[in-house]
C-alpha positions as CSV (number, residue, x, y, z in Angstrom):
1,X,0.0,0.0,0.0
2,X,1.4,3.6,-1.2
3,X,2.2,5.8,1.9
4,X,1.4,9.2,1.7
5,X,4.8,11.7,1.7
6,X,4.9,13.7,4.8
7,X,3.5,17.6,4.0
8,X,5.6,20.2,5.3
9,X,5.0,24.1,4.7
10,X,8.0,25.9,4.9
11,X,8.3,29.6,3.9
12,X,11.5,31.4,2.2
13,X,12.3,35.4,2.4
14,X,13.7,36.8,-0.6
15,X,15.3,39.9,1.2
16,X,16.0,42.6,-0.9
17,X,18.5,45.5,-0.7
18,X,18.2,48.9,-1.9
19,X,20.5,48.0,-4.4
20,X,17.7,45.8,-5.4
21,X,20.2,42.6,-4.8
22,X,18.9,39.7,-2.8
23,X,20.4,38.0,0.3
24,X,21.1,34.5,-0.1
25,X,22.7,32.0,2.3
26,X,24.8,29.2,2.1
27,X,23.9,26.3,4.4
28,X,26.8,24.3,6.6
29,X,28.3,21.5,5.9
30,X,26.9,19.3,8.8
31,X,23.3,20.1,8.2
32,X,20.9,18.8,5.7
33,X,21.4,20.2,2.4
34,X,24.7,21.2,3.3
35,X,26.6,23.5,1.1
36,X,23.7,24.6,-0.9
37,X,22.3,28.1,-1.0
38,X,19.2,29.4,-0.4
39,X,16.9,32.0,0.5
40,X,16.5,31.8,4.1
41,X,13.5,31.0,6.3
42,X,11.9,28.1,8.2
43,X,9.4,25.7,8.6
44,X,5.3,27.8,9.5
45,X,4.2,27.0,13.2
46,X,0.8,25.9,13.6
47,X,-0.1,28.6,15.9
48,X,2.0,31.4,13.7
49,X,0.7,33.6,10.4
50,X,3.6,33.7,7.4
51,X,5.0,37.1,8.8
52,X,4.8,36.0,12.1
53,X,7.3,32.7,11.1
54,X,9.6,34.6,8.9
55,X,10.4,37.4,11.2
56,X,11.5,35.1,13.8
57,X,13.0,32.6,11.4
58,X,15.4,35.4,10.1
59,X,15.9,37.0,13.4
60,X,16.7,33.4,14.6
61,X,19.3,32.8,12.0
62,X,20.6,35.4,10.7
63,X,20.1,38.2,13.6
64,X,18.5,40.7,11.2
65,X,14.7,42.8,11.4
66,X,13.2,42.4,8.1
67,X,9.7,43.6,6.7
68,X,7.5,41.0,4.8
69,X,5.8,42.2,1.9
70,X,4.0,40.0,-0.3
71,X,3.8,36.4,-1.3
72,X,5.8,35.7,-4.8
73,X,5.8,32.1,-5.8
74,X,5.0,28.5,-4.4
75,X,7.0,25.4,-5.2
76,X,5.8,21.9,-4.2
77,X,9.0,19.6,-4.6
78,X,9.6,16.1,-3.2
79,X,12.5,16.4,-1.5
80,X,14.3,13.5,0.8
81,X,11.0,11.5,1.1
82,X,9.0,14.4,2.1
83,X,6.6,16.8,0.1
84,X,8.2,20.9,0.5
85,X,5.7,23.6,-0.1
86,X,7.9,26.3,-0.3
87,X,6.2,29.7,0.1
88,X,8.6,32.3,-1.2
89,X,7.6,35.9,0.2
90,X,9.2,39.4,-0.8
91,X,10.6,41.1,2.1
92,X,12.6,44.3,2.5
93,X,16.2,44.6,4.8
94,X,15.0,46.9,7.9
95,X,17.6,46.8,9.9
96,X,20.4,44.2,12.5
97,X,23.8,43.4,12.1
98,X,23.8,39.8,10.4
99,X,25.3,36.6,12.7
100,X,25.1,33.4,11.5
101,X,23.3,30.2,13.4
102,X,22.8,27.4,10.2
103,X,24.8,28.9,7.3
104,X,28.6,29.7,6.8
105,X,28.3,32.6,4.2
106,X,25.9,35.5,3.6
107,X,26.0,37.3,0.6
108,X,23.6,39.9,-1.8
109,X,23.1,39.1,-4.8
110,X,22.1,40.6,-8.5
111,X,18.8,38.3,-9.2
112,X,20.7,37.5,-12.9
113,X,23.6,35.9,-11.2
114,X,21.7,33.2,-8.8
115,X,21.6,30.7,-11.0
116,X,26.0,30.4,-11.1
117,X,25.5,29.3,-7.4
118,X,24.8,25.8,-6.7
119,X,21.1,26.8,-5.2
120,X,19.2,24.3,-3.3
121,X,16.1,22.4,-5.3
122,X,13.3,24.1,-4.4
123,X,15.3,27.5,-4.2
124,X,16.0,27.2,-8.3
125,X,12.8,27.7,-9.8
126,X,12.1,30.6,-7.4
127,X,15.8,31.9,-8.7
128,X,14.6,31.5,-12.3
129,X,11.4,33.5,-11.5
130,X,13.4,36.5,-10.1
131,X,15.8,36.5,-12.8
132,X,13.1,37.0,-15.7
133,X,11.4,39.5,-13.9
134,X,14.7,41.5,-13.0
135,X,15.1,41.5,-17.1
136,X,11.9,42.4,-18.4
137,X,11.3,44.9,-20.5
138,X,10.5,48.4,-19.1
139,X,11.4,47.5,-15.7
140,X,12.7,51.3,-14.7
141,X,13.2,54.5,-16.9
142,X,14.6,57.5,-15.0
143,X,12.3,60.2,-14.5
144,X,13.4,64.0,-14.6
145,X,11.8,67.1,-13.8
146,X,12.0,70.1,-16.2
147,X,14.2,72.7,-14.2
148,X,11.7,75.6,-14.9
149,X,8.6,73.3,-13.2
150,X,11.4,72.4,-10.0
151,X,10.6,73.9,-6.6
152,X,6.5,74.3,-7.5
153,X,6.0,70.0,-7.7
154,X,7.5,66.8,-6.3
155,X,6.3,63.4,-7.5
156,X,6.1,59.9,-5.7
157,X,7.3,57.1,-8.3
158,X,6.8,53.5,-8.2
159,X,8.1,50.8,-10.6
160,X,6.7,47.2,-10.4
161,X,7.1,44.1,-12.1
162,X,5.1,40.7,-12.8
163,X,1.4,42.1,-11.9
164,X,-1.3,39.9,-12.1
165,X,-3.7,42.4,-13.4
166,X,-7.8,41.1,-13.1
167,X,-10.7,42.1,-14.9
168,X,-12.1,43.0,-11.1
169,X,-11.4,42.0,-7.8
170,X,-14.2,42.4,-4.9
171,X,-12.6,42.3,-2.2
172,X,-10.8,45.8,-3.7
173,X,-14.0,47.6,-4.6
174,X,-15.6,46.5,-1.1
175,X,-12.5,48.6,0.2
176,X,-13.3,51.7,-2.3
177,X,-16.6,51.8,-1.8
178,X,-16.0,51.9,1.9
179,X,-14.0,54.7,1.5
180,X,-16.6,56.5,-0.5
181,X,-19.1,56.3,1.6
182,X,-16.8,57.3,5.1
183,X,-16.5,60.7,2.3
184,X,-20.7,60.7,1.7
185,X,-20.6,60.7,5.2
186,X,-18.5,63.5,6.3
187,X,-19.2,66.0,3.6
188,X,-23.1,66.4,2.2
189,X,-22.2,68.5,-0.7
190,X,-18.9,68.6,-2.5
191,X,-18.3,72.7,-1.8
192,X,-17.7,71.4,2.5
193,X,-14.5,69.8,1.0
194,X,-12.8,72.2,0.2
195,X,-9.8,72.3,2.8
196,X,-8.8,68.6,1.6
197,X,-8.6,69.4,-1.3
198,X,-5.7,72.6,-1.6
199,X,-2.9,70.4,-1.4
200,X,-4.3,69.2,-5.4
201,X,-5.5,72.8,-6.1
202,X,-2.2,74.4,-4.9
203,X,-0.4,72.4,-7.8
204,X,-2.6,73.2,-10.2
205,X,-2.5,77.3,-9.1
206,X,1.6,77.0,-9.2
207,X,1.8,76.6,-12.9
208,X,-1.4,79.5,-13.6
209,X,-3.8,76.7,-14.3
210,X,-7.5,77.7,-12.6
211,X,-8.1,74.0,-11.0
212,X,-12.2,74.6,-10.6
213,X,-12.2,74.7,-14.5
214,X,-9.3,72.0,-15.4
215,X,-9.9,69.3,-12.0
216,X,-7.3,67.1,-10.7
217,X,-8.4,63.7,-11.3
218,X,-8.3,63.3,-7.1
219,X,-11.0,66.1,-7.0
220,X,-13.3,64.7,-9.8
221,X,-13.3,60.7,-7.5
222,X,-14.0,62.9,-4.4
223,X,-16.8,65.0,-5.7
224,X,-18.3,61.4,-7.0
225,X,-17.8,60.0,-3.7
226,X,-19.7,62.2,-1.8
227,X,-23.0,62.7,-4.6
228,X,-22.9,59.1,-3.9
229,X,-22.0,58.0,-7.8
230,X,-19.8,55.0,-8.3
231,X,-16.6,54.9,-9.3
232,X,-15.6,53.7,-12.7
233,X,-14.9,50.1,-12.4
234,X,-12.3,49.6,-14.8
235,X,-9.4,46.7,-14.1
236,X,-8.0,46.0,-10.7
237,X,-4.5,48.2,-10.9
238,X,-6.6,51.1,-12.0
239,X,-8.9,50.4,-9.3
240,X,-6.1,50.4,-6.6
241,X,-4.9,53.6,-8.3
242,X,-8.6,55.4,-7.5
243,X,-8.4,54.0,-4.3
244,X,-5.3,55.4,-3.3
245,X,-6.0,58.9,-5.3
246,X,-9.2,59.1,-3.2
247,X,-7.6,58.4,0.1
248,X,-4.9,60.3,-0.5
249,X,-6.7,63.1,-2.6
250,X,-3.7,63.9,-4.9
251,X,-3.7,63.1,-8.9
252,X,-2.4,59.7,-9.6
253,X,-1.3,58.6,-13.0
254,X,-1.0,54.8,-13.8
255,X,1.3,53.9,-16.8
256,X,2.5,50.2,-18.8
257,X,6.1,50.5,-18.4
258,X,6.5,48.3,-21.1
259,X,4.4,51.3,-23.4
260,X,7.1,54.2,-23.1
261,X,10.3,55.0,-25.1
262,X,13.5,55.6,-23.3
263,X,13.4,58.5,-20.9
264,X,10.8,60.0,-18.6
265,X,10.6,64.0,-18.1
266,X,7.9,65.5,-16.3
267,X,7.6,69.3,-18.2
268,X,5.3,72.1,-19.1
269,X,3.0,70.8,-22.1
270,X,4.1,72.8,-25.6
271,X,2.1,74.7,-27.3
272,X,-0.7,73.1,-29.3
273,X,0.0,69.7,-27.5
274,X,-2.8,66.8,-27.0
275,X,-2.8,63.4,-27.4
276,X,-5.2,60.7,-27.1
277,X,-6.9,60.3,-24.1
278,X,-8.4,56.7,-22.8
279,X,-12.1,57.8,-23.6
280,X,-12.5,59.3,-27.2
281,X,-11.5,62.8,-26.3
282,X,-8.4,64.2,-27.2
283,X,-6.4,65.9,-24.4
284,X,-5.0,69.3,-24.2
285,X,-1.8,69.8,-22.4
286,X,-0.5,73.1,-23.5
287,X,0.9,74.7,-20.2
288,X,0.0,72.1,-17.9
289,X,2.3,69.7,-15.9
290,X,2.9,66.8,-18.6
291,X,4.8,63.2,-18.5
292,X,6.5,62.8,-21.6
293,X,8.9,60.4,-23.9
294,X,10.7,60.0,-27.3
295,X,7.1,59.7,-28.5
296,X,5.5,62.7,-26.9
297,X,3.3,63.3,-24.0
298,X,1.4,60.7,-22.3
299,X,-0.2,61.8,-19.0
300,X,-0.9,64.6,-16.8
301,X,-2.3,65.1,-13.0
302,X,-5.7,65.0,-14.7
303,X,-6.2,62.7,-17.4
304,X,-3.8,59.8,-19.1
305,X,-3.1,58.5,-22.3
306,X,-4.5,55.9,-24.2
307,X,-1.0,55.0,-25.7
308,X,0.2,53.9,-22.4
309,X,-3.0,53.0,-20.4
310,X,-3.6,49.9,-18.6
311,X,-5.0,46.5,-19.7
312,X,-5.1,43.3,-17.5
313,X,-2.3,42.0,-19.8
314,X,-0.1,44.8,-17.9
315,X,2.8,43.3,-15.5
316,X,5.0,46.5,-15.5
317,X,3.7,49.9,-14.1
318,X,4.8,52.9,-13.0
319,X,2.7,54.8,-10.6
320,X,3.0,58.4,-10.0
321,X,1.5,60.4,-7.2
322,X,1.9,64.3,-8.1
323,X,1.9,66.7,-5.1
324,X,2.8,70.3,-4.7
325,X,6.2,71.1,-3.9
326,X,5.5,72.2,0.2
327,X,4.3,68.9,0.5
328,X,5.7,67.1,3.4
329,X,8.2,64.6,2.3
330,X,7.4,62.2,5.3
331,X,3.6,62.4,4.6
332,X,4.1,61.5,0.6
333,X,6.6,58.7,1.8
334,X,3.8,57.3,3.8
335,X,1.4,57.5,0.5
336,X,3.8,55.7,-1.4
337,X,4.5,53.0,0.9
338,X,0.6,52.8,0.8
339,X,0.4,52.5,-2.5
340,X,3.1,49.5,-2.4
341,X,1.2,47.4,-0.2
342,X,-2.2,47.6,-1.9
343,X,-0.7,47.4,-5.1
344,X,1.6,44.1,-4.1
345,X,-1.7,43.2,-1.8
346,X,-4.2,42.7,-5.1
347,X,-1.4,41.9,-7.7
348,X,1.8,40.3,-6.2
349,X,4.6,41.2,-8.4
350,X,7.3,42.9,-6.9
351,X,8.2,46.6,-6.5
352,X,11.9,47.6,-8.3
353,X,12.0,51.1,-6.6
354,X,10.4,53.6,-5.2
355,X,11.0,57.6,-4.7
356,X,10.4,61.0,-4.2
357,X,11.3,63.4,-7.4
358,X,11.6,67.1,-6.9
């Protein structure tokens, strides 16, 4: 009669470094799978959730404070007569001074030069997994800000990777329309909002443009909110994007990485400018704060292109909160680290980099 392999869950942190290089341990001799490398971690206590175990796994072994992020692959191998589910979760380096309990070497690593080490089994397809996503295309394009529009804005980027964009997601939208309502609730009529809303008015004002006759797009989801209208349902990164744009109430653009040419500069629109926006109107950005590439603009604080809008085909974004340039730099750090978690919360992926441009 067949016996049934033993189940064990075990998770894996794949730590990453600003340098966006991944910390990767290589196991002593005595032990088994001695000599290998791997991502570190441990085996999940019944009584324990995944950050819970891999806090104190890594504490345990290697002495340091990390933050877990966001699950980024499972692997069920057979390995010595039992059955691994490895649970491989994206975590960030917060702080400690590493010491060593299980392994004999530490070191960070590019995610293209993994696979030269001799990895242990269930460690290799995660390795392959990090790998392509570390090479695909538009995975970061350097973003500069026009020196005559410096010192009147300042801009929170995000780059991801590997999304798993959806048609919808419920769970989301229960979250949205949660926060519309808490709005519906506090203000009756849009005109009581006012004060929550200079922060997106002020940029707008900086650059001469009258923001009760062009709106941010923050301003247009508020005023929505509170008449009680739904939000445009539209694919789940969008959706995260409103969510955040409402909580935070400052424009966010969404962009396919993967859709822009070369370079990034954030500039005052030329005259004449306009390109196609995502409904059937054309857009008019002559004067106003404008993304741009080789190809021309492509977004704005109010409205964003069709030539680089998102589908649910979309794995690389960039995300773009615009603020005016007084805002506090600890209060937009907190949006985007927001913005992170929702955005790795619905779509796992992982996030290359993250910053404030000013």
């Amino acid at each position: 009669m067949k016996q049934d392999i033993p189940f064990i869950p075990v998770l894996a942190a794949l730590i990453k470094n600003e340098n966006g290089e991944f910390l990767i341990a290589k196991r002593k001799s005595d032990l088994s799978n001695g000599g290998k490398w791997e991502f570190p971690g441990g085996k999940l206590r019944f009584s324990e959730t995944p950050e819970e175990c891999l806090k104190r796994e890594i504490k345990e072994e290697l002495g340091i404070d990390i933050i877990v992020l966001n699950p980024f692959q499972i692997v069920n191998q057979s390995l010595y007569n039992k059955s691994i589910l490895l649970i491989a979760y994206l975590c960030s380096y917060e702080g400690g001074e590493l010491r060593l309990k299980d392994h004999d070497l530490v070191k960070w690593i590019n995610p293209n030069l993994l696979m030269e080490h001799e990895l242990s089994e269930p460690d290799r397809p995660i390795s392959l997994k990090l790998a392509e996503v570390n090479t695909s295309p538009g995975q970061m394009i350097p973003i500069e800000i026009e020196k005559s529009l410096q010192g009147t804005i300042k801009i929170g980027a995000l780059f991801f990777d590997g999304l798993d964009c959806q048609s919808k997601n419920d769970r989301l939208w229960e979250e949205i329309e949660q926060l519309g309502k808490s709005y519906q609730q506090e203000y009756s009529e849009p005109s009581q909002a006012l004060e929550v809303l200079q922060s997106a008015r002020d940029l707008y004002r900086k650059i001469g443009i009258e923001p009760t006759k062009t709106r941010p797009s923050s301003e247009a989801l508020l005023r929505r909110a509170i008449k009680g209208k739904l939000l445009y349902r539209v694919n789940s990164i969008v959706d995260v994007g409103n969510l955040c744009s409402l909580k935070f109430l400052l424009p966010i653009g969404l962009y396919d990485l993967t859709k822009i040419n070369e370079f990034i500069v954030l500039r005052r629109g030329q005259k004449g400018e306009e390109y196609q926006g995502i409904g059937k109107e054309m857009i008019h950005v002559e004067g106003r704060y404008t993304l741009a590439d080789k190809k021309g603009a492509f977004g704005n604080p109010s409205s964003d292109s069709l030539r680089t809008s998102i589908n649910v085909s979309t794995k690389n974004l960039l995300l773009v909160i615009f603020a005016p340039f007084h805002y506090p730099d600890d209060r937009l750090q907190t949006h985007i680290d927001f913005s992170e978690q929702k955005m790795l919360q619905f779509h796992r992926g992982i996030l290359f980099s993250k910053e404030i441009r000013k």
